[in-house]
TORGUKE-582955 format. One record per atom (N, C-alpha, C, O): residue in three letters; y, z negated, x. Coordinates in steps of 0.2 Angstrom, whole numbers, padded with zeros to 4 digits, always signed. Layout:
ALAYZX;...
END
This chain:
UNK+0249-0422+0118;UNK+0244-0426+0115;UNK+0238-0424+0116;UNK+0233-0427+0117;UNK+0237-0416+0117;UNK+0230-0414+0119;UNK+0227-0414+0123;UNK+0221-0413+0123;UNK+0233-0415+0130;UNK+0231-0415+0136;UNK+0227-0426+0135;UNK+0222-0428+0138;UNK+0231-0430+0131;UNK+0230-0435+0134;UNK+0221-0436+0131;UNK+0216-0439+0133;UNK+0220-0433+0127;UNK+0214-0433+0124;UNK+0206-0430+0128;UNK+0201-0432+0128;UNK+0209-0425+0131;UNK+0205-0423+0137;UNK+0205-0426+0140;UNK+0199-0428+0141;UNK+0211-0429+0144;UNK+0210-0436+0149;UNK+0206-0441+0148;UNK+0203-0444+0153;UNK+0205-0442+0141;UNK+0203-0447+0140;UNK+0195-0447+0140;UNK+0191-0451+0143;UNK+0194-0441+0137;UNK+0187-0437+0138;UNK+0183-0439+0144;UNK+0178-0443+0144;UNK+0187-0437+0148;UNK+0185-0438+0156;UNK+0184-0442+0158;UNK+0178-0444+0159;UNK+0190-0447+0159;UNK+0187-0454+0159;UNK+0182-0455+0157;UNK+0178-0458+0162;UNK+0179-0455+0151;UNK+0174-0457+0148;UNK+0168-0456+0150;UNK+0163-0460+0150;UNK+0168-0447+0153;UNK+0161-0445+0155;UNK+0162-0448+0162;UNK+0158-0452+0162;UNK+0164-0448+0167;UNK+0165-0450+0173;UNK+0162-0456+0173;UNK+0157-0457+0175;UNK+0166-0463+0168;UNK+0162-0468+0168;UNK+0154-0469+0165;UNK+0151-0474+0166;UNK+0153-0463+0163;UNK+0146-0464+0160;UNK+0141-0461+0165;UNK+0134-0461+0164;UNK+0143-0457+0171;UNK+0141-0455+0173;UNK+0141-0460+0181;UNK+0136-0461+0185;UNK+0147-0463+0181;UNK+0145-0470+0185;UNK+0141-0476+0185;UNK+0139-0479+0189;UNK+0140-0477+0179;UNK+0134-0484+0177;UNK+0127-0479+0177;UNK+0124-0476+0173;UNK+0126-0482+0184;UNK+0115-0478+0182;UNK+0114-0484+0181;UNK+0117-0489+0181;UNK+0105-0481+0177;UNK+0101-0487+0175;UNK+0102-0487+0168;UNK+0108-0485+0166;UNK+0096-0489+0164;UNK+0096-0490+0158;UNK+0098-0497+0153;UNK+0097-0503+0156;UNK+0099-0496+0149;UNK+0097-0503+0145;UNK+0090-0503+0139;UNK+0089-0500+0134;UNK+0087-0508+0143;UNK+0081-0509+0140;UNK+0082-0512+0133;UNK+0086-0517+0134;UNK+0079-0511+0127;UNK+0077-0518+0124;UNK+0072-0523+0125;UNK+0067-0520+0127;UNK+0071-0529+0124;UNK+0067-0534+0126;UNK+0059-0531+0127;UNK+0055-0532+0132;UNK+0057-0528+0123;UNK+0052-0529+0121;UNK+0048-0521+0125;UNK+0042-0519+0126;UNK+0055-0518+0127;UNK+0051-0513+0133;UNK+0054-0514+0137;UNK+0051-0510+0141;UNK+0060-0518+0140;UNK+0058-0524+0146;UNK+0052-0527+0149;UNK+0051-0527+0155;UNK+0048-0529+0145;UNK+0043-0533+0144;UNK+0037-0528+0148;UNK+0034-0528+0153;UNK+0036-0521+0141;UNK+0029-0515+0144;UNK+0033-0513+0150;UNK+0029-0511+0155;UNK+0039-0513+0152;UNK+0040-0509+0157;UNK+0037-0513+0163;UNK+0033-0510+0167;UNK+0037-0517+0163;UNK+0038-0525+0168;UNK+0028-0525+0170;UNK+0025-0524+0175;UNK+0027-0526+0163;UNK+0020-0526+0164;UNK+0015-0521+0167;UNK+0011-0521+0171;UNK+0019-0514+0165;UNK+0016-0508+0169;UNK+0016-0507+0177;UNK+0012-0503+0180;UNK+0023-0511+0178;UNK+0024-0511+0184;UNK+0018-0514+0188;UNK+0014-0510+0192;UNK+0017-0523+0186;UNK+0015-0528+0189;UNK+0006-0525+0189;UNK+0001-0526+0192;UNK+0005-0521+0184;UNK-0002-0518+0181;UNK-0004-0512+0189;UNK-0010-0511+0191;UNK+0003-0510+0191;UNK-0001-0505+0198;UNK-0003-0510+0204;UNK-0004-0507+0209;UNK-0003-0515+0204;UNK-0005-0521+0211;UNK-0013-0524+0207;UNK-0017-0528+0209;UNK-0015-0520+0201;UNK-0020-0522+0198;UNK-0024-0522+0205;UNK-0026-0528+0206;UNK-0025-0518+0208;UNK-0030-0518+0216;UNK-0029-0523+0218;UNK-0033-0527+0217;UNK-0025-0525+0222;UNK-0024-0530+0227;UNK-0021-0535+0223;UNK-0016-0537+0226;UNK-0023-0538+0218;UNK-0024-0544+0214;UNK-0030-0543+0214;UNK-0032-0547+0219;UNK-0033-0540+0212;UNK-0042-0542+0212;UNK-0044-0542+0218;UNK-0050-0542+0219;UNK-0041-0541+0223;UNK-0045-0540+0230;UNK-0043-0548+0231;UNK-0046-0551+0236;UNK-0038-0552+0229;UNK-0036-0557+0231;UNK-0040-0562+0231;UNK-0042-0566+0235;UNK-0042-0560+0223;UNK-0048-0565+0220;UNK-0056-0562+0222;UNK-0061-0564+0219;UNK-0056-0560+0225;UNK-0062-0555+0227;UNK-0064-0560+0231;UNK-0068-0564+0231;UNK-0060-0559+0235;UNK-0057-0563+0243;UNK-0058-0572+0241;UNK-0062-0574+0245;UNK-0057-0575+0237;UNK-0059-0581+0235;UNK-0065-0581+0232;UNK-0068-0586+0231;UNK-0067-0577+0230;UNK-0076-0577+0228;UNK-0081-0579+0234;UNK-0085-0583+0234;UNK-0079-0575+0238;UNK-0081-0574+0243;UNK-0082-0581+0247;UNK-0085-0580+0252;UNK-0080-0587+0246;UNK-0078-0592+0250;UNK-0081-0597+0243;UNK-0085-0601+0245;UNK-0080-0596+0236;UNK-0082-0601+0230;UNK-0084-0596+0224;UNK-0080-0593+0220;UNK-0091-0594+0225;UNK-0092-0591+0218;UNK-0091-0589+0212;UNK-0091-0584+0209;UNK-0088-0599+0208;UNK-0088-0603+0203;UNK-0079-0602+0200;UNK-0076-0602+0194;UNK-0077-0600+0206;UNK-0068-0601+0209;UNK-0065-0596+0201;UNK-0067-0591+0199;UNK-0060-0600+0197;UNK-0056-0597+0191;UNK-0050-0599+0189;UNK-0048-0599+0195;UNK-0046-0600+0186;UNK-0040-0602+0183;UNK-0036-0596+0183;UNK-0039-0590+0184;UNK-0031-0598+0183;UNK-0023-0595+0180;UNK-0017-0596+0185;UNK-0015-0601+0187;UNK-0015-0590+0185;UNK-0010-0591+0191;UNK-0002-0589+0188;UNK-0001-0583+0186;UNK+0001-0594+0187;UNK+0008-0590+0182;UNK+0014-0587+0187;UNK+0016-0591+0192;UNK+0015-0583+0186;UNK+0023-0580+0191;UNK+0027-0579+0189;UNK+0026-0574+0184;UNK+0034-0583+0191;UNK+0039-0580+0190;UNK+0045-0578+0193;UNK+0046-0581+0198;UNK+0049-0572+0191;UNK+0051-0569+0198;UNK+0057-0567+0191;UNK+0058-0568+0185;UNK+0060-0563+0197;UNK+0068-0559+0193;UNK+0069-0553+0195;UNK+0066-0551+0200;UNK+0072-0547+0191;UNK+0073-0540+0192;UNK+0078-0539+0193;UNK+0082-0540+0188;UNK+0082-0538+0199;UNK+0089-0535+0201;UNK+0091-0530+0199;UNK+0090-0525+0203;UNK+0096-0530+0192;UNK+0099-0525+0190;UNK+0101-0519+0197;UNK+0099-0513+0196;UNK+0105-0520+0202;UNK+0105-0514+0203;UNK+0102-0510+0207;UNK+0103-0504+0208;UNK+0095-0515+0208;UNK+0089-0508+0213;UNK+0083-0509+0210;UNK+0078-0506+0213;UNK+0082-0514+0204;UNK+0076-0515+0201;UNK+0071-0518+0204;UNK+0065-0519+0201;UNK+0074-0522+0213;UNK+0068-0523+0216;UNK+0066-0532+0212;UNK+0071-0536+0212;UNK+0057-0533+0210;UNK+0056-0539+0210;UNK+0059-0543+0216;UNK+0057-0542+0222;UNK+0064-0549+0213;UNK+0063-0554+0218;UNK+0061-0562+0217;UNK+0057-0564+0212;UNK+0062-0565+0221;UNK+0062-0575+0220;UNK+0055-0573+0217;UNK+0053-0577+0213;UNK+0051-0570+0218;UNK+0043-0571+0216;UNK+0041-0580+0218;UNK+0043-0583+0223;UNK+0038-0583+0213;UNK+0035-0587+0216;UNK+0031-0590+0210;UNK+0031-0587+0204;UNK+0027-0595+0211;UNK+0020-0596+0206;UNK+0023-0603+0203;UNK+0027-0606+0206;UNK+0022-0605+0199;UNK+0024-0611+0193;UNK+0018-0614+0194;UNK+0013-0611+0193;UNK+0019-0619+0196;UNK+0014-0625+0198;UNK+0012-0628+0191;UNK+0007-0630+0191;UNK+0017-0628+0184;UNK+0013-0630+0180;UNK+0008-0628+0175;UNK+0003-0631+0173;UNK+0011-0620+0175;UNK+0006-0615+0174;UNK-0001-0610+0177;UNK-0003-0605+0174;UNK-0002-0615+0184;UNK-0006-0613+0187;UNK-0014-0618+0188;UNK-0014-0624+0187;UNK-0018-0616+0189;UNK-0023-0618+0191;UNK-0029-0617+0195;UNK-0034-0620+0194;UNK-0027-0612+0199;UNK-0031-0609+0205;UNK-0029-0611+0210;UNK-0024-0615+0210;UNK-0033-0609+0215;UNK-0032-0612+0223;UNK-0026-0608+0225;UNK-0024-0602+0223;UNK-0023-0614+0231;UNK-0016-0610+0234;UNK-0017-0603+0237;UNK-0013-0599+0236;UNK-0022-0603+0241;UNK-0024-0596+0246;UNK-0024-0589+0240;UNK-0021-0584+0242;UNK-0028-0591+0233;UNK-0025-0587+0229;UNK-0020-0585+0227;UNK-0019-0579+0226;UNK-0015-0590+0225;UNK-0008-0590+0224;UNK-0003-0586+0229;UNK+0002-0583+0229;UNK-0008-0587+0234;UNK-0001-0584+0239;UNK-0001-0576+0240;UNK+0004-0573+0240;UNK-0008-0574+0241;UNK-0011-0568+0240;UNK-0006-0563+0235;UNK-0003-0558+0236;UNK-0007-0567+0227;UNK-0005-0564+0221;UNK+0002-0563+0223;UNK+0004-0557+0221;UNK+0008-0567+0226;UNK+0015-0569+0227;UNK+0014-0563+0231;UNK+0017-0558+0229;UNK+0012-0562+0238;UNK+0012-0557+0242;UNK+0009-0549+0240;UNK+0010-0546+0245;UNK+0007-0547+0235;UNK+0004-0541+0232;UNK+0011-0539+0228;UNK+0013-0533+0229;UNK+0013-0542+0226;UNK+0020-0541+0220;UNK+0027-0539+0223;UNK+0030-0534+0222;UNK+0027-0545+0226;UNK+0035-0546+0227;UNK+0036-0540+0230;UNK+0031-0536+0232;UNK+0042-0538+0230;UNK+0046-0532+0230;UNK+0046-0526+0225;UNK+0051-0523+0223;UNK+0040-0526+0223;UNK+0040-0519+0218;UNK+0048-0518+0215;UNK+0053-0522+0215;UNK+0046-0512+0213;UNK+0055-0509+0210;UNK+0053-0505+0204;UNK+0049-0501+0204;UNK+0057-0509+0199;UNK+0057-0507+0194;UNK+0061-0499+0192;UNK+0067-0500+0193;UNK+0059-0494+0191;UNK+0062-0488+0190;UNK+0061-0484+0184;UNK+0055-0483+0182;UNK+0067-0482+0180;UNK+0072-0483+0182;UNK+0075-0491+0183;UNK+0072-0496+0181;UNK+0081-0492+0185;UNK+0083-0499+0185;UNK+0086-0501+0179;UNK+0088-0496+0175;UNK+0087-0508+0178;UNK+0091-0508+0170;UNK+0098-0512+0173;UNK+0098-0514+0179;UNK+0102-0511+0169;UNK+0109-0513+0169;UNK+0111-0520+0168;UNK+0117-0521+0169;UNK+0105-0525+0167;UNK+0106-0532+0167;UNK+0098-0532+0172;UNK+0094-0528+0174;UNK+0100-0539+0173;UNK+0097-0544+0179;UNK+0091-0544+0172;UNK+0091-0544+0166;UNK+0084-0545+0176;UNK+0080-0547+0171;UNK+0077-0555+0175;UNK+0077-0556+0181;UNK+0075-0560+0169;UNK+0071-0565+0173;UNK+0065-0564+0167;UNK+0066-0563+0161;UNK+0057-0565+0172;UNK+0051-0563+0168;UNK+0046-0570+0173;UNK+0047-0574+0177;UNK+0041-0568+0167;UNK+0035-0573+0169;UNK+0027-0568+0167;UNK+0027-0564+0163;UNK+0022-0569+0173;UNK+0017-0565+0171;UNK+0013-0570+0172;UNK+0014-0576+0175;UNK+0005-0568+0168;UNK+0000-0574+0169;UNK-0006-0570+0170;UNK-0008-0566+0167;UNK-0009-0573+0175;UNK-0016-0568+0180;UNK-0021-0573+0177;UNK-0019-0579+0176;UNK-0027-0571+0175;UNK-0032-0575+0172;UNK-0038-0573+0177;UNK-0039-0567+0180;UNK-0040-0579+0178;UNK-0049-0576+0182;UNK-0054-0582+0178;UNK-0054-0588+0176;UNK-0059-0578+0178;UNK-0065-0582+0177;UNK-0070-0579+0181;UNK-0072-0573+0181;UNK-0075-0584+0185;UNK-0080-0580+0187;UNK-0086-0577+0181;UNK-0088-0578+0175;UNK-0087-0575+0185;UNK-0096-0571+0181;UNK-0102-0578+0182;UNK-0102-0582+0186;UNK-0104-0578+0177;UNK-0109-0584+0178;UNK-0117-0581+0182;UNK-0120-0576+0180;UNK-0119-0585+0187;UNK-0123-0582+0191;UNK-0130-0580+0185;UNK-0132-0584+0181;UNK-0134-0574+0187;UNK-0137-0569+0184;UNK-0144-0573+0187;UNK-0145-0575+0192;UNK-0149-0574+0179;UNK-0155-0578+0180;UNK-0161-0572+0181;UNK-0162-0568+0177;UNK-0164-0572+0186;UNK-0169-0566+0184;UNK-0176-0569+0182;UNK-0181-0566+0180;
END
């Protein structure tokens, strides 16, 4: 009986020691996700930099939705929600291209599906 209780032990550690990755709850799912997407902060703003540069005036809201693959955490399926957006496409693709791939680390143990929302507004031109 005491051998089988060790056995069992074992198994147990062996299988906890085979599921990597975390489980998140929702809500640090979410900080986690945003922290992530918060390091492309540069090359989000260079995108929109890059559309100033061509329309001063140029603003809206660019919404993205993509998915977290449980087993490597890489962002995929990036793509922009046309109902939630309202910037120029050459933006949209920029922001799509800055993102996509990041990896979530560590990884979680479900599949995550998210939505982010980029806001621009221009500066109103300065009266002297």
């Amino acid at each position: 009986m005491r051998t089988s209780t060790i056995l069992s032990s074992l198994f147990v550690a062996a299988m906890a020691v085979g599921c990597s990755g975390v489980k998140r709850d929702a809500e640090t799912y979410r900080a986690d996700t945003r922290s992530l997407l918060e390091t492309k902060n540069s090359a989000v703003k260079a995108c929109y930099d890059q559309q100033l540069v061509d329309d001063q005036s140029v603003s809206g809201e660019v919404l993205v939705r993509f998915k977290v693959e449980k087993k490597t955490g890489r962002l995929f399926e990036v793509a922009v929600d046309p109902a939630g957006t309202q910037a120029p496409e050459s933006l949209q693709n920029c922001i799509v291209r800055a993102i996509d791939g990041l990896v979530l680390d560590p990884v979680d143990r479900r599949e995550g599906v998210a939505s982010y929302k980029y806001t621009f507004k221009a500066n109103p031109p300065q009266q002297l």
